[in-house]
C-alpha positions in Angstrom: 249.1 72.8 68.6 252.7 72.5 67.6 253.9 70.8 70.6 252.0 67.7 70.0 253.3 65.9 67.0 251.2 63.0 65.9 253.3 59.5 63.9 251.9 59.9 60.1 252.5 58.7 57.1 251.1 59.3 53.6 249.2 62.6 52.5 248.4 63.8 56.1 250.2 65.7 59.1 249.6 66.3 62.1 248.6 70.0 61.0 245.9 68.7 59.4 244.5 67.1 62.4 245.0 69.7 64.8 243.1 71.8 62.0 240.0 69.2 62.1 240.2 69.6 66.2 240.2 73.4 66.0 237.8 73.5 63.0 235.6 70.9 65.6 235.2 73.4 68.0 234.7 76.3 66.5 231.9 75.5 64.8 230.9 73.2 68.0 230.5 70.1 66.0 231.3 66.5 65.3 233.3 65.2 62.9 230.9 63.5 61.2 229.1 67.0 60.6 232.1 68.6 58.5 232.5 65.6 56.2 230.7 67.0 53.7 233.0 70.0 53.7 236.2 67.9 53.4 236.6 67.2 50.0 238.3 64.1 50.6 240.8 65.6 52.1 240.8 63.3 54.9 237.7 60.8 56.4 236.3 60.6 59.6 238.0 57.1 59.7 240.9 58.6 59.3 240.7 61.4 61.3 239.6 59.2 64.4 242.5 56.5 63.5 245.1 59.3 64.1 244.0 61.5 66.7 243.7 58.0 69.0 247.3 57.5 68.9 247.6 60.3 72.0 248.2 58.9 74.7 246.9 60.6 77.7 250.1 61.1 80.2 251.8 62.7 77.2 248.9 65.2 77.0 249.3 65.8 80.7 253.0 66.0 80.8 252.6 68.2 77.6 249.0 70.2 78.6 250.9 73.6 80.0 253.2 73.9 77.4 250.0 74.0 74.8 248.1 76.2 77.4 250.9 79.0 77.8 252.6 78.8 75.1 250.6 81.7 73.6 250.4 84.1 76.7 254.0 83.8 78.1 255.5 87.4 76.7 252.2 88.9 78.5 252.9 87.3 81.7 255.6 89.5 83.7 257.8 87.6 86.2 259.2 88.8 89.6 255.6 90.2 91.0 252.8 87.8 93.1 250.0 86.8 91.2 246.2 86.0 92.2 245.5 82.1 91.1 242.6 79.9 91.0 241.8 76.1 90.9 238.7 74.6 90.1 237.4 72.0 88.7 234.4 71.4 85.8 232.5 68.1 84.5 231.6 67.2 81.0 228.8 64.5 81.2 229.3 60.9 80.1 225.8 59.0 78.7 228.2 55.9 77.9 229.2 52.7 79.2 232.3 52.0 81.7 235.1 50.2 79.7 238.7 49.2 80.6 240.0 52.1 78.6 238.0 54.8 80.5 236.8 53.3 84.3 239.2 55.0 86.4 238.0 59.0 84.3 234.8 58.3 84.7 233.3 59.4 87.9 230.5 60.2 90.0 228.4 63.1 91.2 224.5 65.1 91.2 222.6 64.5 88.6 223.5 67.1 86.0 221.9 67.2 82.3 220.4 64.1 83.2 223.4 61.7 84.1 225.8 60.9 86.9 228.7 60.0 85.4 231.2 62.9 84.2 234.5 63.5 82.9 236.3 65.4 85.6 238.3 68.2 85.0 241.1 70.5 87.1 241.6 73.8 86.4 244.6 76.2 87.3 243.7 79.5 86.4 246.0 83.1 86.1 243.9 85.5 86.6 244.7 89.2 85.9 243.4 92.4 86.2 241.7 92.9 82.4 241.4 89.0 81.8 242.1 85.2 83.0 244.1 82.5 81.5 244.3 78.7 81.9 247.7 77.7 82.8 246.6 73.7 82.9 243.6 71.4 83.1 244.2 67.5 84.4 241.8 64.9 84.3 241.1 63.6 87.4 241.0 60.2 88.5 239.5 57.4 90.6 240.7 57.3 93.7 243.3 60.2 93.8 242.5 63.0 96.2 242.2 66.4 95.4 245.1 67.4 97.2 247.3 65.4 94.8 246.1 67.1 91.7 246.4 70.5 93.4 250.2 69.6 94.3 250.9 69.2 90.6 249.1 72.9 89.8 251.8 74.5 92.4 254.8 72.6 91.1 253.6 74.0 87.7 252.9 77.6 89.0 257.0 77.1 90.1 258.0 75.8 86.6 256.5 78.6 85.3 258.7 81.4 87.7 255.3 82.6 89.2 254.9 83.5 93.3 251.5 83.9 94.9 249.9 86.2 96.2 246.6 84.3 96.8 245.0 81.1 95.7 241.3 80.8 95.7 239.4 77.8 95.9 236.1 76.4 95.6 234.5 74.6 98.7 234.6 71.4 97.2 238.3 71.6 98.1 237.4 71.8 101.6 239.6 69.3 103.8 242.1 69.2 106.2 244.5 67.6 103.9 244.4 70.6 102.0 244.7 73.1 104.5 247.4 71.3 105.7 249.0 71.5 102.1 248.6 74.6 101.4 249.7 75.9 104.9 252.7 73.7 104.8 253.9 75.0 101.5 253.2 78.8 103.1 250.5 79.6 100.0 248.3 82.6 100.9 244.6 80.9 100.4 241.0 82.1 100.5 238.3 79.4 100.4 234.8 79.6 101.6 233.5 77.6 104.9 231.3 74.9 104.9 228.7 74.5 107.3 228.7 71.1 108.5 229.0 71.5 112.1 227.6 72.6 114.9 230.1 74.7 116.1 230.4 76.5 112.8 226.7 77.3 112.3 227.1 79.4 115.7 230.1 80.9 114.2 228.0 82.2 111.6 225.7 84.0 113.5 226.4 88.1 114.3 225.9 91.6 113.5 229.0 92.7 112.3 231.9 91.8 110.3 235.2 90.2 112.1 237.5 87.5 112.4 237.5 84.2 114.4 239.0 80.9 115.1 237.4 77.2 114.0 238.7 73.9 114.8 238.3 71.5 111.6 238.1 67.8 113.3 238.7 69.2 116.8 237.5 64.9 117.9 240.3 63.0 115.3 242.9 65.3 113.8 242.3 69.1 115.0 243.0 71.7 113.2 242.9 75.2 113.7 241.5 77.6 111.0 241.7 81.3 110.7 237.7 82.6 109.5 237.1 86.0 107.7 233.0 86.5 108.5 231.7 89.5 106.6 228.2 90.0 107.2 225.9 91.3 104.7 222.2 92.5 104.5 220.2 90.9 101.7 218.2 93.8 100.7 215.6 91.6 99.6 217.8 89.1 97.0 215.5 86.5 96.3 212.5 87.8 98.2 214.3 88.0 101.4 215.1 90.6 104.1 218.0 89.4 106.6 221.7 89.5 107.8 223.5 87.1 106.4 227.0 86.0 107.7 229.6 84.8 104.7 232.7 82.8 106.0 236.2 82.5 104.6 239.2 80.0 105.6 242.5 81.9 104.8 246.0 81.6 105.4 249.1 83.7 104.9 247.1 87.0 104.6 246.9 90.4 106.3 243.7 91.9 105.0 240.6 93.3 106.5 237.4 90.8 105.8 235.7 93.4 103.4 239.7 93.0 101.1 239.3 88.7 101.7 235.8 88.6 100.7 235.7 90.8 97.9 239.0 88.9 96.5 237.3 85.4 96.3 234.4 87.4 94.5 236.9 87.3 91.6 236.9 83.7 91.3 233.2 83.5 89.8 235.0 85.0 86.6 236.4 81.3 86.1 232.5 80.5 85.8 232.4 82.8 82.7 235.5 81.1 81.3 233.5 77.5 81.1 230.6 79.1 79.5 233.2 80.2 77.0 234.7 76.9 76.7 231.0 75.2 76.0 230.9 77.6 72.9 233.7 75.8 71.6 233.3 72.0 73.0 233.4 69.5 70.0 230.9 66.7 70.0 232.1 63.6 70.9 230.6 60.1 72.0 234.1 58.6 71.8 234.9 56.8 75.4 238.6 57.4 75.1 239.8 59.3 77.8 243.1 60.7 75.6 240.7 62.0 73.2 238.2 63.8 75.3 241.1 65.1 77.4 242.8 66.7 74.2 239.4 67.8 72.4 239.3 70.1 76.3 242.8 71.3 76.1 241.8 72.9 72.7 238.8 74.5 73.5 240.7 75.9 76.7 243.1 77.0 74.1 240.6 79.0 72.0 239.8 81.1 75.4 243.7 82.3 76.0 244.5 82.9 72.6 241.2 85.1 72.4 242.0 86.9 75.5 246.0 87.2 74.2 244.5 89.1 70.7 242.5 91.2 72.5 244.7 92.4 74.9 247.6 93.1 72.2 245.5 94.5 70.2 242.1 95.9 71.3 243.3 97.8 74.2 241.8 101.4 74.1 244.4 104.2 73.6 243.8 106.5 77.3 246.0 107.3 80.1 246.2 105.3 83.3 245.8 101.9 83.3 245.1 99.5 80.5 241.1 98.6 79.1 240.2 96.2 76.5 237.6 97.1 73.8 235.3 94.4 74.0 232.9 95.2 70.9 235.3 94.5 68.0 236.9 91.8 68.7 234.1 89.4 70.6 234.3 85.5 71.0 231.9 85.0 68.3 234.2 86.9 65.7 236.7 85.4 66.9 235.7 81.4 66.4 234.3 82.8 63.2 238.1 84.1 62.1 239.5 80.7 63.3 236.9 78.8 61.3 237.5 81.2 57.9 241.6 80.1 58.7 240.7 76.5 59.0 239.2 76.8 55.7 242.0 78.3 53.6 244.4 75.7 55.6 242.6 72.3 54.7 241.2 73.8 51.4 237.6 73.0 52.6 235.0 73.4 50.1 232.0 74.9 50.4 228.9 74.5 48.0 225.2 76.5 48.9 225.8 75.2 52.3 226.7 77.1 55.2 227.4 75.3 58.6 225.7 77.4 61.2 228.2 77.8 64.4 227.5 75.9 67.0 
């Protein structure tokens, strides 16, 4: 956390603050719940006082820098890579304030509430691991295709090309089609079936391509579909051909290639579970501070998958595998936690804090 100094004075740096954040989440806790292993080396009043001086376009303007600051060297330029945006929620059981009205948003009723922080994600992903090149909070009325603008500017910042982006349906629109194929970005996302005319498209025997027109009655336009067709083989209790459609652009593949590529975007699933292993407790409303507390724990995941890589690879011919057994996320919040220890001197009596 080097990139994000914090204005101190007195005993405390901003080290020791980023420690507490990191120490947070790798034991999945509050605050609160490591003051007894503090020492008085710094209070939860204290703690809170500094860490609310962020302010949260500095963290946005500053979140890639954090994110690939560790995974740079791995990353090799001059070849097309395969990206991924998403987005995630982190419930809100709050009320609406000044501070936070415009973060907090709707949508289904998830662990019991409505309201949720909204996150974007821009994800590298590779062919042993995926990293997080930047998350933004999303806001009240600012469309999708806005934030997803920002993630290809930051893709060209970083010297990357594309080979393909994949997307979730929620990104479905017109306005991104339109932005995508006007910046010539190979894309795979999957249809939605909320016409007429594309429920018949989705009805056949074999695999192929077709044509849709998306708002053929307002603002038509026309859509390349990949339509592989599968047979269920009794997945949940049922026995029938199934047709699975793809929008794409800027790609010469067959459908089996198209459909099996977005397959690899359920690994970004696997990286949230990882991030909830490591998500501090919080009920502050502060929209700086939840936004940083998430950069962290999206931190924790590429630095894991950066150790592993450099140094857990398996020694073999041909291409490159990662040992998974030494070096697992659990050993390694357990490492961060022993290091956050020796760096704020925390001291520990008969108790032991059980990770989170």
């Amino acid at each position: 956390m080097m990139f994000l100094p914090i204005p101190m004075q007195g005993k405390y740096s901003s080290k020791d603050i980023h420690s507490l954040a990191i120490g947070m989440s790798s034991q999945k806790q509050t605050i609160h719940s490591l003051q007894p292993y503090l020492s008085g080396k710094m209070s939860e009043t204290n703690f809170w006082h500094h860490i609310s001086k962020f302010q949260i376009q500095d963290l946005i303007n500053l979140n890639h820098t954090l994110l690939t600051n560790p995974i740079l060297d791995f990353i090799k330029k001059g070849i097309p890579y395969r990206f991924a945006i998403d987005g995630t929620d982190d419930p809100y059981y709050g009320k609406k304030i000044s501070e936070n009205k415009c973060y907090i948003l709707g949508g289904k009723v998830k662990k019991s509430t409505t309201s949720f922080y909204k996150y974007m994600t821009l994800e590298l992903l590779l062919p042993q691991f995926k990293v997080t090149l930047s998350v933004l909070p999303m806001e009240e009325g600012i469309k999708a295709e806005e934030y997803i603008k920002k993630m290809l500017v930051m893709i060209h910042k970083l010297g990357l090309s594309i080979e393909v982006l994949l997307l979730d349906r929620g990104f479905y629109s017109g306005e991104v089609f339109k932005l995508l194929m006007e910046n010539d970005v190979p894309f795979i996302m999957p249809v939605k079936k909320q016409s007429n005319d594309m429920i018949e498209l989705l009805i056949g025997r074999k695999s192929r391509f077709d044509k849709y027109t998306l708002n053929k009655n307002t603002d038509p336009l026309e859509l390349d579909v990949a339509i592989r067709v599968c047979y269920s083989k009794g997945k949940y209790h049922k026995h029938e051909i199934i047709n699975y459609g793809y929008v794409f652009y800027g790609l010469n593949w067959s459908v089996k290639k198209i459909s099996k590529m977005y397959e690899k975007r359920f690994g970004i699933e696997s990286s949230y579970s990882i991030r909830n292993k490591v998500r501090s407790r919080t009920t502050t409303r502060k929209p700086a501070v939840r936004y940083y507390l998430f950069l962290v724990s999206m931190l924790f995941q590429n630095v894991w998958m950066m150790l592993r890589w450099k140094y857990f690879r398996k020694p073999q011919r041909g291409p490159s595998v990662v040992d998974e057994d030494p070096f697992r996320f659990d050993n390694f919040r357990l490492k961060v936690w022993e290091r956050v220890i020796k760096v704020l001197k925390l001291v520990f009596d008969t108790i032991t804090l059980r990770p989170g």
